[in-house]
C-alpha positions, 0 to 999 in steps of 0.5 A: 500500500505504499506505506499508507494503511487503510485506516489512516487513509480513511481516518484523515479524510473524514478529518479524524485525528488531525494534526495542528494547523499552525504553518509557515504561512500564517503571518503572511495571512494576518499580514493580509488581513491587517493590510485591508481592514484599516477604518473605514473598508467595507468587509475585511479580507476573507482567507479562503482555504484549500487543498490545492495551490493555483494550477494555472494549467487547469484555468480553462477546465473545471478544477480546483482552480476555477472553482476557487478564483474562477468568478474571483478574477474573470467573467462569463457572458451569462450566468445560468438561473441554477433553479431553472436552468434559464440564461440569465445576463451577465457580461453578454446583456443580451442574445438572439439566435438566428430561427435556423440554430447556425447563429447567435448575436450577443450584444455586450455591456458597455462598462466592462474593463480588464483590471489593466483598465482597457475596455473589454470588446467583441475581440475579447469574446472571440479571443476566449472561444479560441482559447477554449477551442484550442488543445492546449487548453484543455477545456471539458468545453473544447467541443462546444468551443470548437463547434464555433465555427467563427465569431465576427465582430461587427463593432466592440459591442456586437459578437456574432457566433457562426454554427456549422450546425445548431449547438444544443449546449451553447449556454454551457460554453458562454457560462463556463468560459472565461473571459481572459485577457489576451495581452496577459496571457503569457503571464498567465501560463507562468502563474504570474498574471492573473488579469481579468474583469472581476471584481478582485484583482491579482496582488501576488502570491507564494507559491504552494503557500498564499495568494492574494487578491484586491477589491477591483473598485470598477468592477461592472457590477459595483464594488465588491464588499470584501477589501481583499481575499487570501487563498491560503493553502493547507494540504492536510484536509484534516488540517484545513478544516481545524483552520475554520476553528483556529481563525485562520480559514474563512471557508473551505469549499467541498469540504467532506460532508462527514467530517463537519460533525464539528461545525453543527453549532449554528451560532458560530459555523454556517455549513452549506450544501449546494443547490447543484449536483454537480461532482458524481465521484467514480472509480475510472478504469484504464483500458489500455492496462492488459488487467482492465482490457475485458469489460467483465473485469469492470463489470465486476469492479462495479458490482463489488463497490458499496455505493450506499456505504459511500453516500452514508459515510462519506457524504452524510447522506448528502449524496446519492448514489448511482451507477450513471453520471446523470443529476437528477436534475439532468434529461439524461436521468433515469432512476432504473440506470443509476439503480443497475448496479448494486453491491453483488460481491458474489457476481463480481468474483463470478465475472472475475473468474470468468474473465480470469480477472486479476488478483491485484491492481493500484488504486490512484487518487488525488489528495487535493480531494477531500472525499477522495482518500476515504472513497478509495479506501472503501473501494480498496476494501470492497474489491479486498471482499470480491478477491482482488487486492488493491494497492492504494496510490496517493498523488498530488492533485496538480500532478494528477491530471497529468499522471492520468493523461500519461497513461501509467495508471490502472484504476483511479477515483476521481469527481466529474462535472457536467451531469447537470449540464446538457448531456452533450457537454459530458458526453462531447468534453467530460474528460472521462467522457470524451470519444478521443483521448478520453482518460480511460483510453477507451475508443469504439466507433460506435461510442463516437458516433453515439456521441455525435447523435446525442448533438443532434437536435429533435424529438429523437434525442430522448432515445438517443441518450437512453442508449448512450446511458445503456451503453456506458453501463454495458462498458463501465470504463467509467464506474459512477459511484455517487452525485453529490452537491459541493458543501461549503463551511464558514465561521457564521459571520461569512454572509453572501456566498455564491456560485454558478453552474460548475462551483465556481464561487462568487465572492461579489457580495461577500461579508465576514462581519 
């Protein structure tokens, strides 16, 4: 197990038995905090404390990043009504499709500038959907982006976007993508530029310790309430969350739900669940690994996981659980697919011999998760009960992405996104998902034509995407454990807190006091 017992795997990611928080950082946070709460400055600074340093690799995607300064420093053109899934105005006041699907004019806001102080234009609106069109970037959003197939500019307030074909997740890209700033975007890939439109601005950082960031005082929207924010990373999750109690931390966003027994006292915490279910937690399954290449092996390794023991322990009940990637609140959801696999340990070993399965295979997961560790240890102990052994695999997150992508791997826990979303964005650019260069190294022609059909538009989609379920339950290269909302914990004095679609917070009308 690479010297990691099951025990304290589990032990730590409930926050069990963790060590002090006290670290090197902590004077550079009171430093921050005494910079920006001089008489007169509306709220303070807030100390928003993390797992995971900035990845300025992962800005285009859904990560810890984005989810962390994604609205802090940038905009979106719209923002989605989380309860009725309807557009609603953001930096693009308004849009109008063409009747035919293969176009769409956004008319922009007239008082949106960069924190640099130029003006933001059309230009920059085509800049960002090249950005997230291209491979570099690595977007879950690339399809929709590169599905753009031009975006004029008539003059610095009109975007037009040309279609080849109608795009049914349009909205997902024009919520999900980033305005950034061209002139700045070298100084971004190195992680020393962070410019944008929001309402904080970049004001340096430690890396691996601290970021700081300033009010933006003509942000479009107004003045944000708070001076300043610290992202302050803590890397042991237990330790993170001791940090809301010692003063240190303001808020810890997707804390383990399991581990906020500490925080029930509402007069001093204030603990908060999402309204979106966006992260379902999966075991991903590399197909290109000889042990995992027969999908009777998968099968198994589905049927041996006790979803409802993941839902109850690790989540508090807060998640559900499910053999298919769809929320709920999703077109894709079906309760008899998220119900097709339940715990079987009998039938797992049954197509594990079958198969001539394999006796043992590693386990990887990223420690900047705090549900993670306790998953995997969980995993580990159900697929001990089908007869394989499992040897544990903790990794950095920044370095995980990038340890998937490279192929080494066997078996893997992990979070996706875009179960929310319209399926096509999961289908099309859900990095376990996608049909070219998915993480699991799975391709079949007939999954990239599924893939294909689900963009299409008309009264055939329903079907089409009950086969695509279908089928990723037959394949299981991706093994859906459970689809959980994110949880947020604050001192109770933190008023305010937001978020759009995909988690990534809004601190604008933030208060700690």
């Amino acid at each position: 197990m690479s010297g990691v017992t099951r025990r304290s795997v589990l032990l730590g990611a409930l926050g069990i038995g963790a060590a002090g928080v006290l670290s090197g950082c902590t004077s550079a946070v009171q430093q921050a905090r005494e910079a920006n709460t001089a008489p007169g400055t509306v709220g303070g600074t807030l100390v928003l404390g993390s797992l995971a340093d900035i990845d300025p690799k992962s800005i285009y995607s859904q990560s810890v990043t984005t989810m962390a300064i994604g609205l802090l420093v940038w905009d979106t053109l719209i923002r989605y009504d989380r309860r009725t899934r309807t557009p609603t105005p953001a930096v693009a006041r308004s849009w109008e499709a063409a009747p035919d699907g293969l176009s769409m004019t956004l008319r922009l806001r007239d008082d949106v500038r960069f924190h640099s102080g130029r003006a933001l234009t059309s230009k920059d609106v085509a800049y960002a959907v090249s950005v997230y069109a291209s491979d570099a970037a690595g977007s879950q959003l690339q399809a929709a982006a590169k599905a753009v197939t031009a975006v004029e500019t008539p003059d610095p307030l009109t975007a037009v976007l040309r279609f080849a074909a109608p795009v049914p997740n349009i909205f997902d890209l024009l919520e999900f993508m980033l305005l950034v700033d061209e002139n700045s975007a070298a100084g971004l890939r190195a992680g020393t530029e962070f410019v944008g439109t929001g309402p904080f601005r970049f004001d340096g950082r430690e890396v691996a310790a601290t970021a700081r960031f300033r009010r933006f005082d003509d942000y479009w929207r107004g003045p944000a309430r708070l001076d300043g924010v610290v992202l302050r990373v803590v890397r042991d999750s237990g330790a993170l969350l001791t940090s809301i109690r010692a003063g240190q931390s303001d808020l810890v966003l997707d804390a383990a739900p399991r581990a906020l027994r500490q925080f029930r006292d509402e007069s001093l915490y204030r603990v908060t669940t999402g309204d979106v279910d966006d992260a379902a937690y999966y075991v991903g399954a590399n197909v290109a690994s000889p042990a995992l290449a027969d999908k009777r092996v998968r099968q198994a390794i589905s049927y041996a996981v006790d979803r409802d023991r993941i839902a109850k322990e690790v989540f508090a009940g807060a998640a559900q659980p499910s053999s298919a990637p769809w929320a709920a609140t999703s077109p894709g959801y079906d309760a008899a697919a998220a119900a097709h696999y339940r715990k079987d340990p009998a039938r797992a070993r049954a197509l594990l011999a079958e198969a001539g399965g394999p006796r043992r295979l590693t386990l990887s997961y990223p420690t900047g998760l705090a549900a993670a560790p306790a998953i995997a240890a969980i995993v580990q102990n159900d697929l001990v009960e089908a007869g394989v052994e499992v040897d544990l695999d903790p990794r950095e997150q920044a370095a995980f992405s990038p340890f998937l992508k490279s192929g080494q791997h066997q078996l893997w826990v992990g979070p996706h996104g875009f179960g929310q979303s319209d399926p096509l964005t999961l289908a099309a650019g859900a990095a376990p998902f996608k049909p070219k260069g998915n993480l699991s190294g799975f391709s079949a022609p007939e999954y990239t034509a599924l893939v294909a059909r689900l963009a299409e538009a008309g009264p055939g989609r329903p079907a089409v995407l009950r086969e695509y379920t279908e089928y990723l339950l037959d394949q299981q290269f991706i093994v859906d454990l459970v689809v959980s909302p994110a949880t947020y914990v604050s001192p109770a004095r933190v008023k305010g807190l937001d978020w759009n679609l995909y988690k990534y917070i809004d601190l604008h009308g933030v208060t700690i006091r």
